[in-house]
N, C-alpha and C positions, 0 to 999 in steps of 0.2 A: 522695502521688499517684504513681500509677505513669506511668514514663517509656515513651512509645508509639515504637518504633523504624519510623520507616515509610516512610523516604527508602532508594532502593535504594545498593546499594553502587558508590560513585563510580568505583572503577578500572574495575568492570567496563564500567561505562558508557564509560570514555574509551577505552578498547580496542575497542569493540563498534563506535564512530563512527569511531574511527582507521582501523580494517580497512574501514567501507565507505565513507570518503572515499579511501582511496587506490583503490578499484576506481570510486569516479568520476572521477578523476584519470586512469588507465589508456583507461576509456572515451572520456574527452573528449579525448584524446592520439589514440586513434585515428582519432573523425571528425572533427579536425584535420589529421590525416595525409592522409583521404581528401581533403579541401577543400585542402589545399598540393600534393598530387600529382596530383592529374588535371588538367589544362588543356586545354583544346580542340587546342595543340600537340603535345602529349608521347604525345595516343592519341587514338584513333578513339571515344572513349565521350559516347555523345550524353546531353543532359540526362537522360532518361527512368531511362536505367543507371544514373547516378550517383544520381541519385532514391531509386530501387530500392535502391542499396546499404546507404545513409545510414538509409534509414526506421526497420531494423530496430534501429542503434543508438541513432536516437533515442528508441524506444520499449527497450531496456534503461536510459538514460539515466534516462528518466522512472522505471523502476520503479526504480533506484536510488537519485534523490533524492528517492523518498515511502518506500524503506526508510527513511533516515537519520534523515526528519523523523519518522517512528513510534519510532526506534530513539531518538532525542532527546526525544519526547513519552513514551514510555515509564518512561526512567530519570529522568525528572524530575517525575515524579508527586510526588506529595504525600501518602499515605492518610488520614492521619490527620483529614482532615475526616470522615470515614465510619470511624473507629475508634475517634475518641472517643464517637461516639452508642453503641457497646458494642451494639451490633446484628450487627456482623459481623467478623471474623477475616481476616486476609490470609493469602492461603496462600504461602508461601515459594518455591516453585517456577514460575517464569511458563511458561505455554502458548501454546504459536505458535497462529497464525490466518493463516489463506489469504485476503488481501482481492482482489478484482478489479477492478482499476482499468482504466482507458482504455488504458494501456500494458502491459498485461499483469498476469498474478499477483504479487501480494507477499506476501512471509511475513514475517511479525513477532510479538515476544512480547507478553506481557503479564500482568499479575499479577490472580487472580482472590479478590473478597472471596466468602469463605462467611459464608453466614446462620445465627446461631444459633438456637438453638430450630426452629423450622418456615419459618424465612425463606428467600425467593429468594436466593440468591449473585447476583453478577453482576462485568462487569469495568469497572472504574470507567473505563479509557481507551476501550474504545467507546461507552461514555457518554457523557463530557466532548467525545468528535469527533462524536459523531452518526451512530455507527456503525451499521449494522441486523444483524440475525442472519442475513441472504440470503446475506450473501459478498459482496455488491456494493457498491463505492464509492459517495458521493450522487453524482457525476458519471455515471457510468454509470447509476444509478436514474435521474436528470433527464432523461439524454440518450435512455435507450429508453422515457421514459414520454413526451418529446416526439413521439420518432420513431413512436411505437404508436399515437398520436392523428389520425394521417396516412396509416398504411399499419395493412398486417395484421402481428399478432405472429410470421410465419414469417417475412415482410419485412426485420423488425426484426433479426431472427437474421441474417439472409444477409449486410445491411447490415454488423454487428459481425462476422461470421467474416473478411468481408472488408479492412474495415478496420484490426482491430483482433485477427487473427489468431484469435479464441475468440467463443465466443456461449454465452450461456445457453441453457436449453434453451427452446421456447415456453410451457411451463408457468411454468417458472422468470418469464418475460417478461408472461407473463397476472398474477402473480400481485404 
């Protein structure tokens, strides 16, 4: 019986997690810093400023720890459920994907099964997560298909440009 090699290679992995827990480490050192150096005494910076400053790191924050957890789900796949059925082939080279989450864009890899014969390929980790082909996270799908049941799909946009610095397009949001 042939031996199916299908577990990715471990160092890469622990290098991959290494590099993006220490830029979360970095991160959360700095709006620490912000939170131990402002005080109502030391400056004139009223709630709203500080508000303001903090947001944008907490939304790198969040795209950093749904990197790590994609970067972690990733190399810890398993293919060999879907290679031993001898339907499909792993292709050796993983391809990034652009996901848009509530905190902004993440990019992450992933390894795609090719179909043999005349079969569909696909990639077994937006499978397994419940990924769609739109680009969008299920949170951002839930949250603009809430918010569209209430207002108009331009609405919907303004809503997300503002808060969450990007929007789909209203096509994108209709559809």
């Amino acid at each position: 019986m042939q031996k199916i090699e299908a577990l990715p290679n471990f160092k890469d992995k622990q290098s991959k997690i290494a590099s993006k827990e220490l830029q979360i480490k970095k991160i959360q050192k700095h709006v620490l810093h912000c939170i131990y150096h402002t005080t109502p005494q030391s400056n004139d910076e009223k709630y709203y400023q500080f508000e303001t400053r903090i947001i944008p790191l907490v939304y790198h924050f969040g795209v950093l720890l749904i990197q790590l957890y994609l970067i972690n789900c990733h190399w810890s796949m398993d293919y060999r459920l879907w290679l031993e059925k001898k339907n499909h082939y792993l292709k050796k080279v993983a391809k990034s994907r652009t996901l848009k989450t509530i905190f902004g864009e993440v990019i992450f890899e992933r390894y795609y099964l090719e179909g043999k014969k005349k079969q569909e390929g696909f990639y077994p980790l937006d499978k397994i997560l419940g990924l769609t082909r739109d680009g969008f996270s299920p949170t951002v799908i839930n949250l603009a298909s809430k918010l569209a049941t209430r207002m108009s799909f331009s609405s919907v946009c303004l809503i997300f440009k503002k808060i969450h610095g990007w929007s789909a397009s209203t096509v994108a949001m209709q559809r």
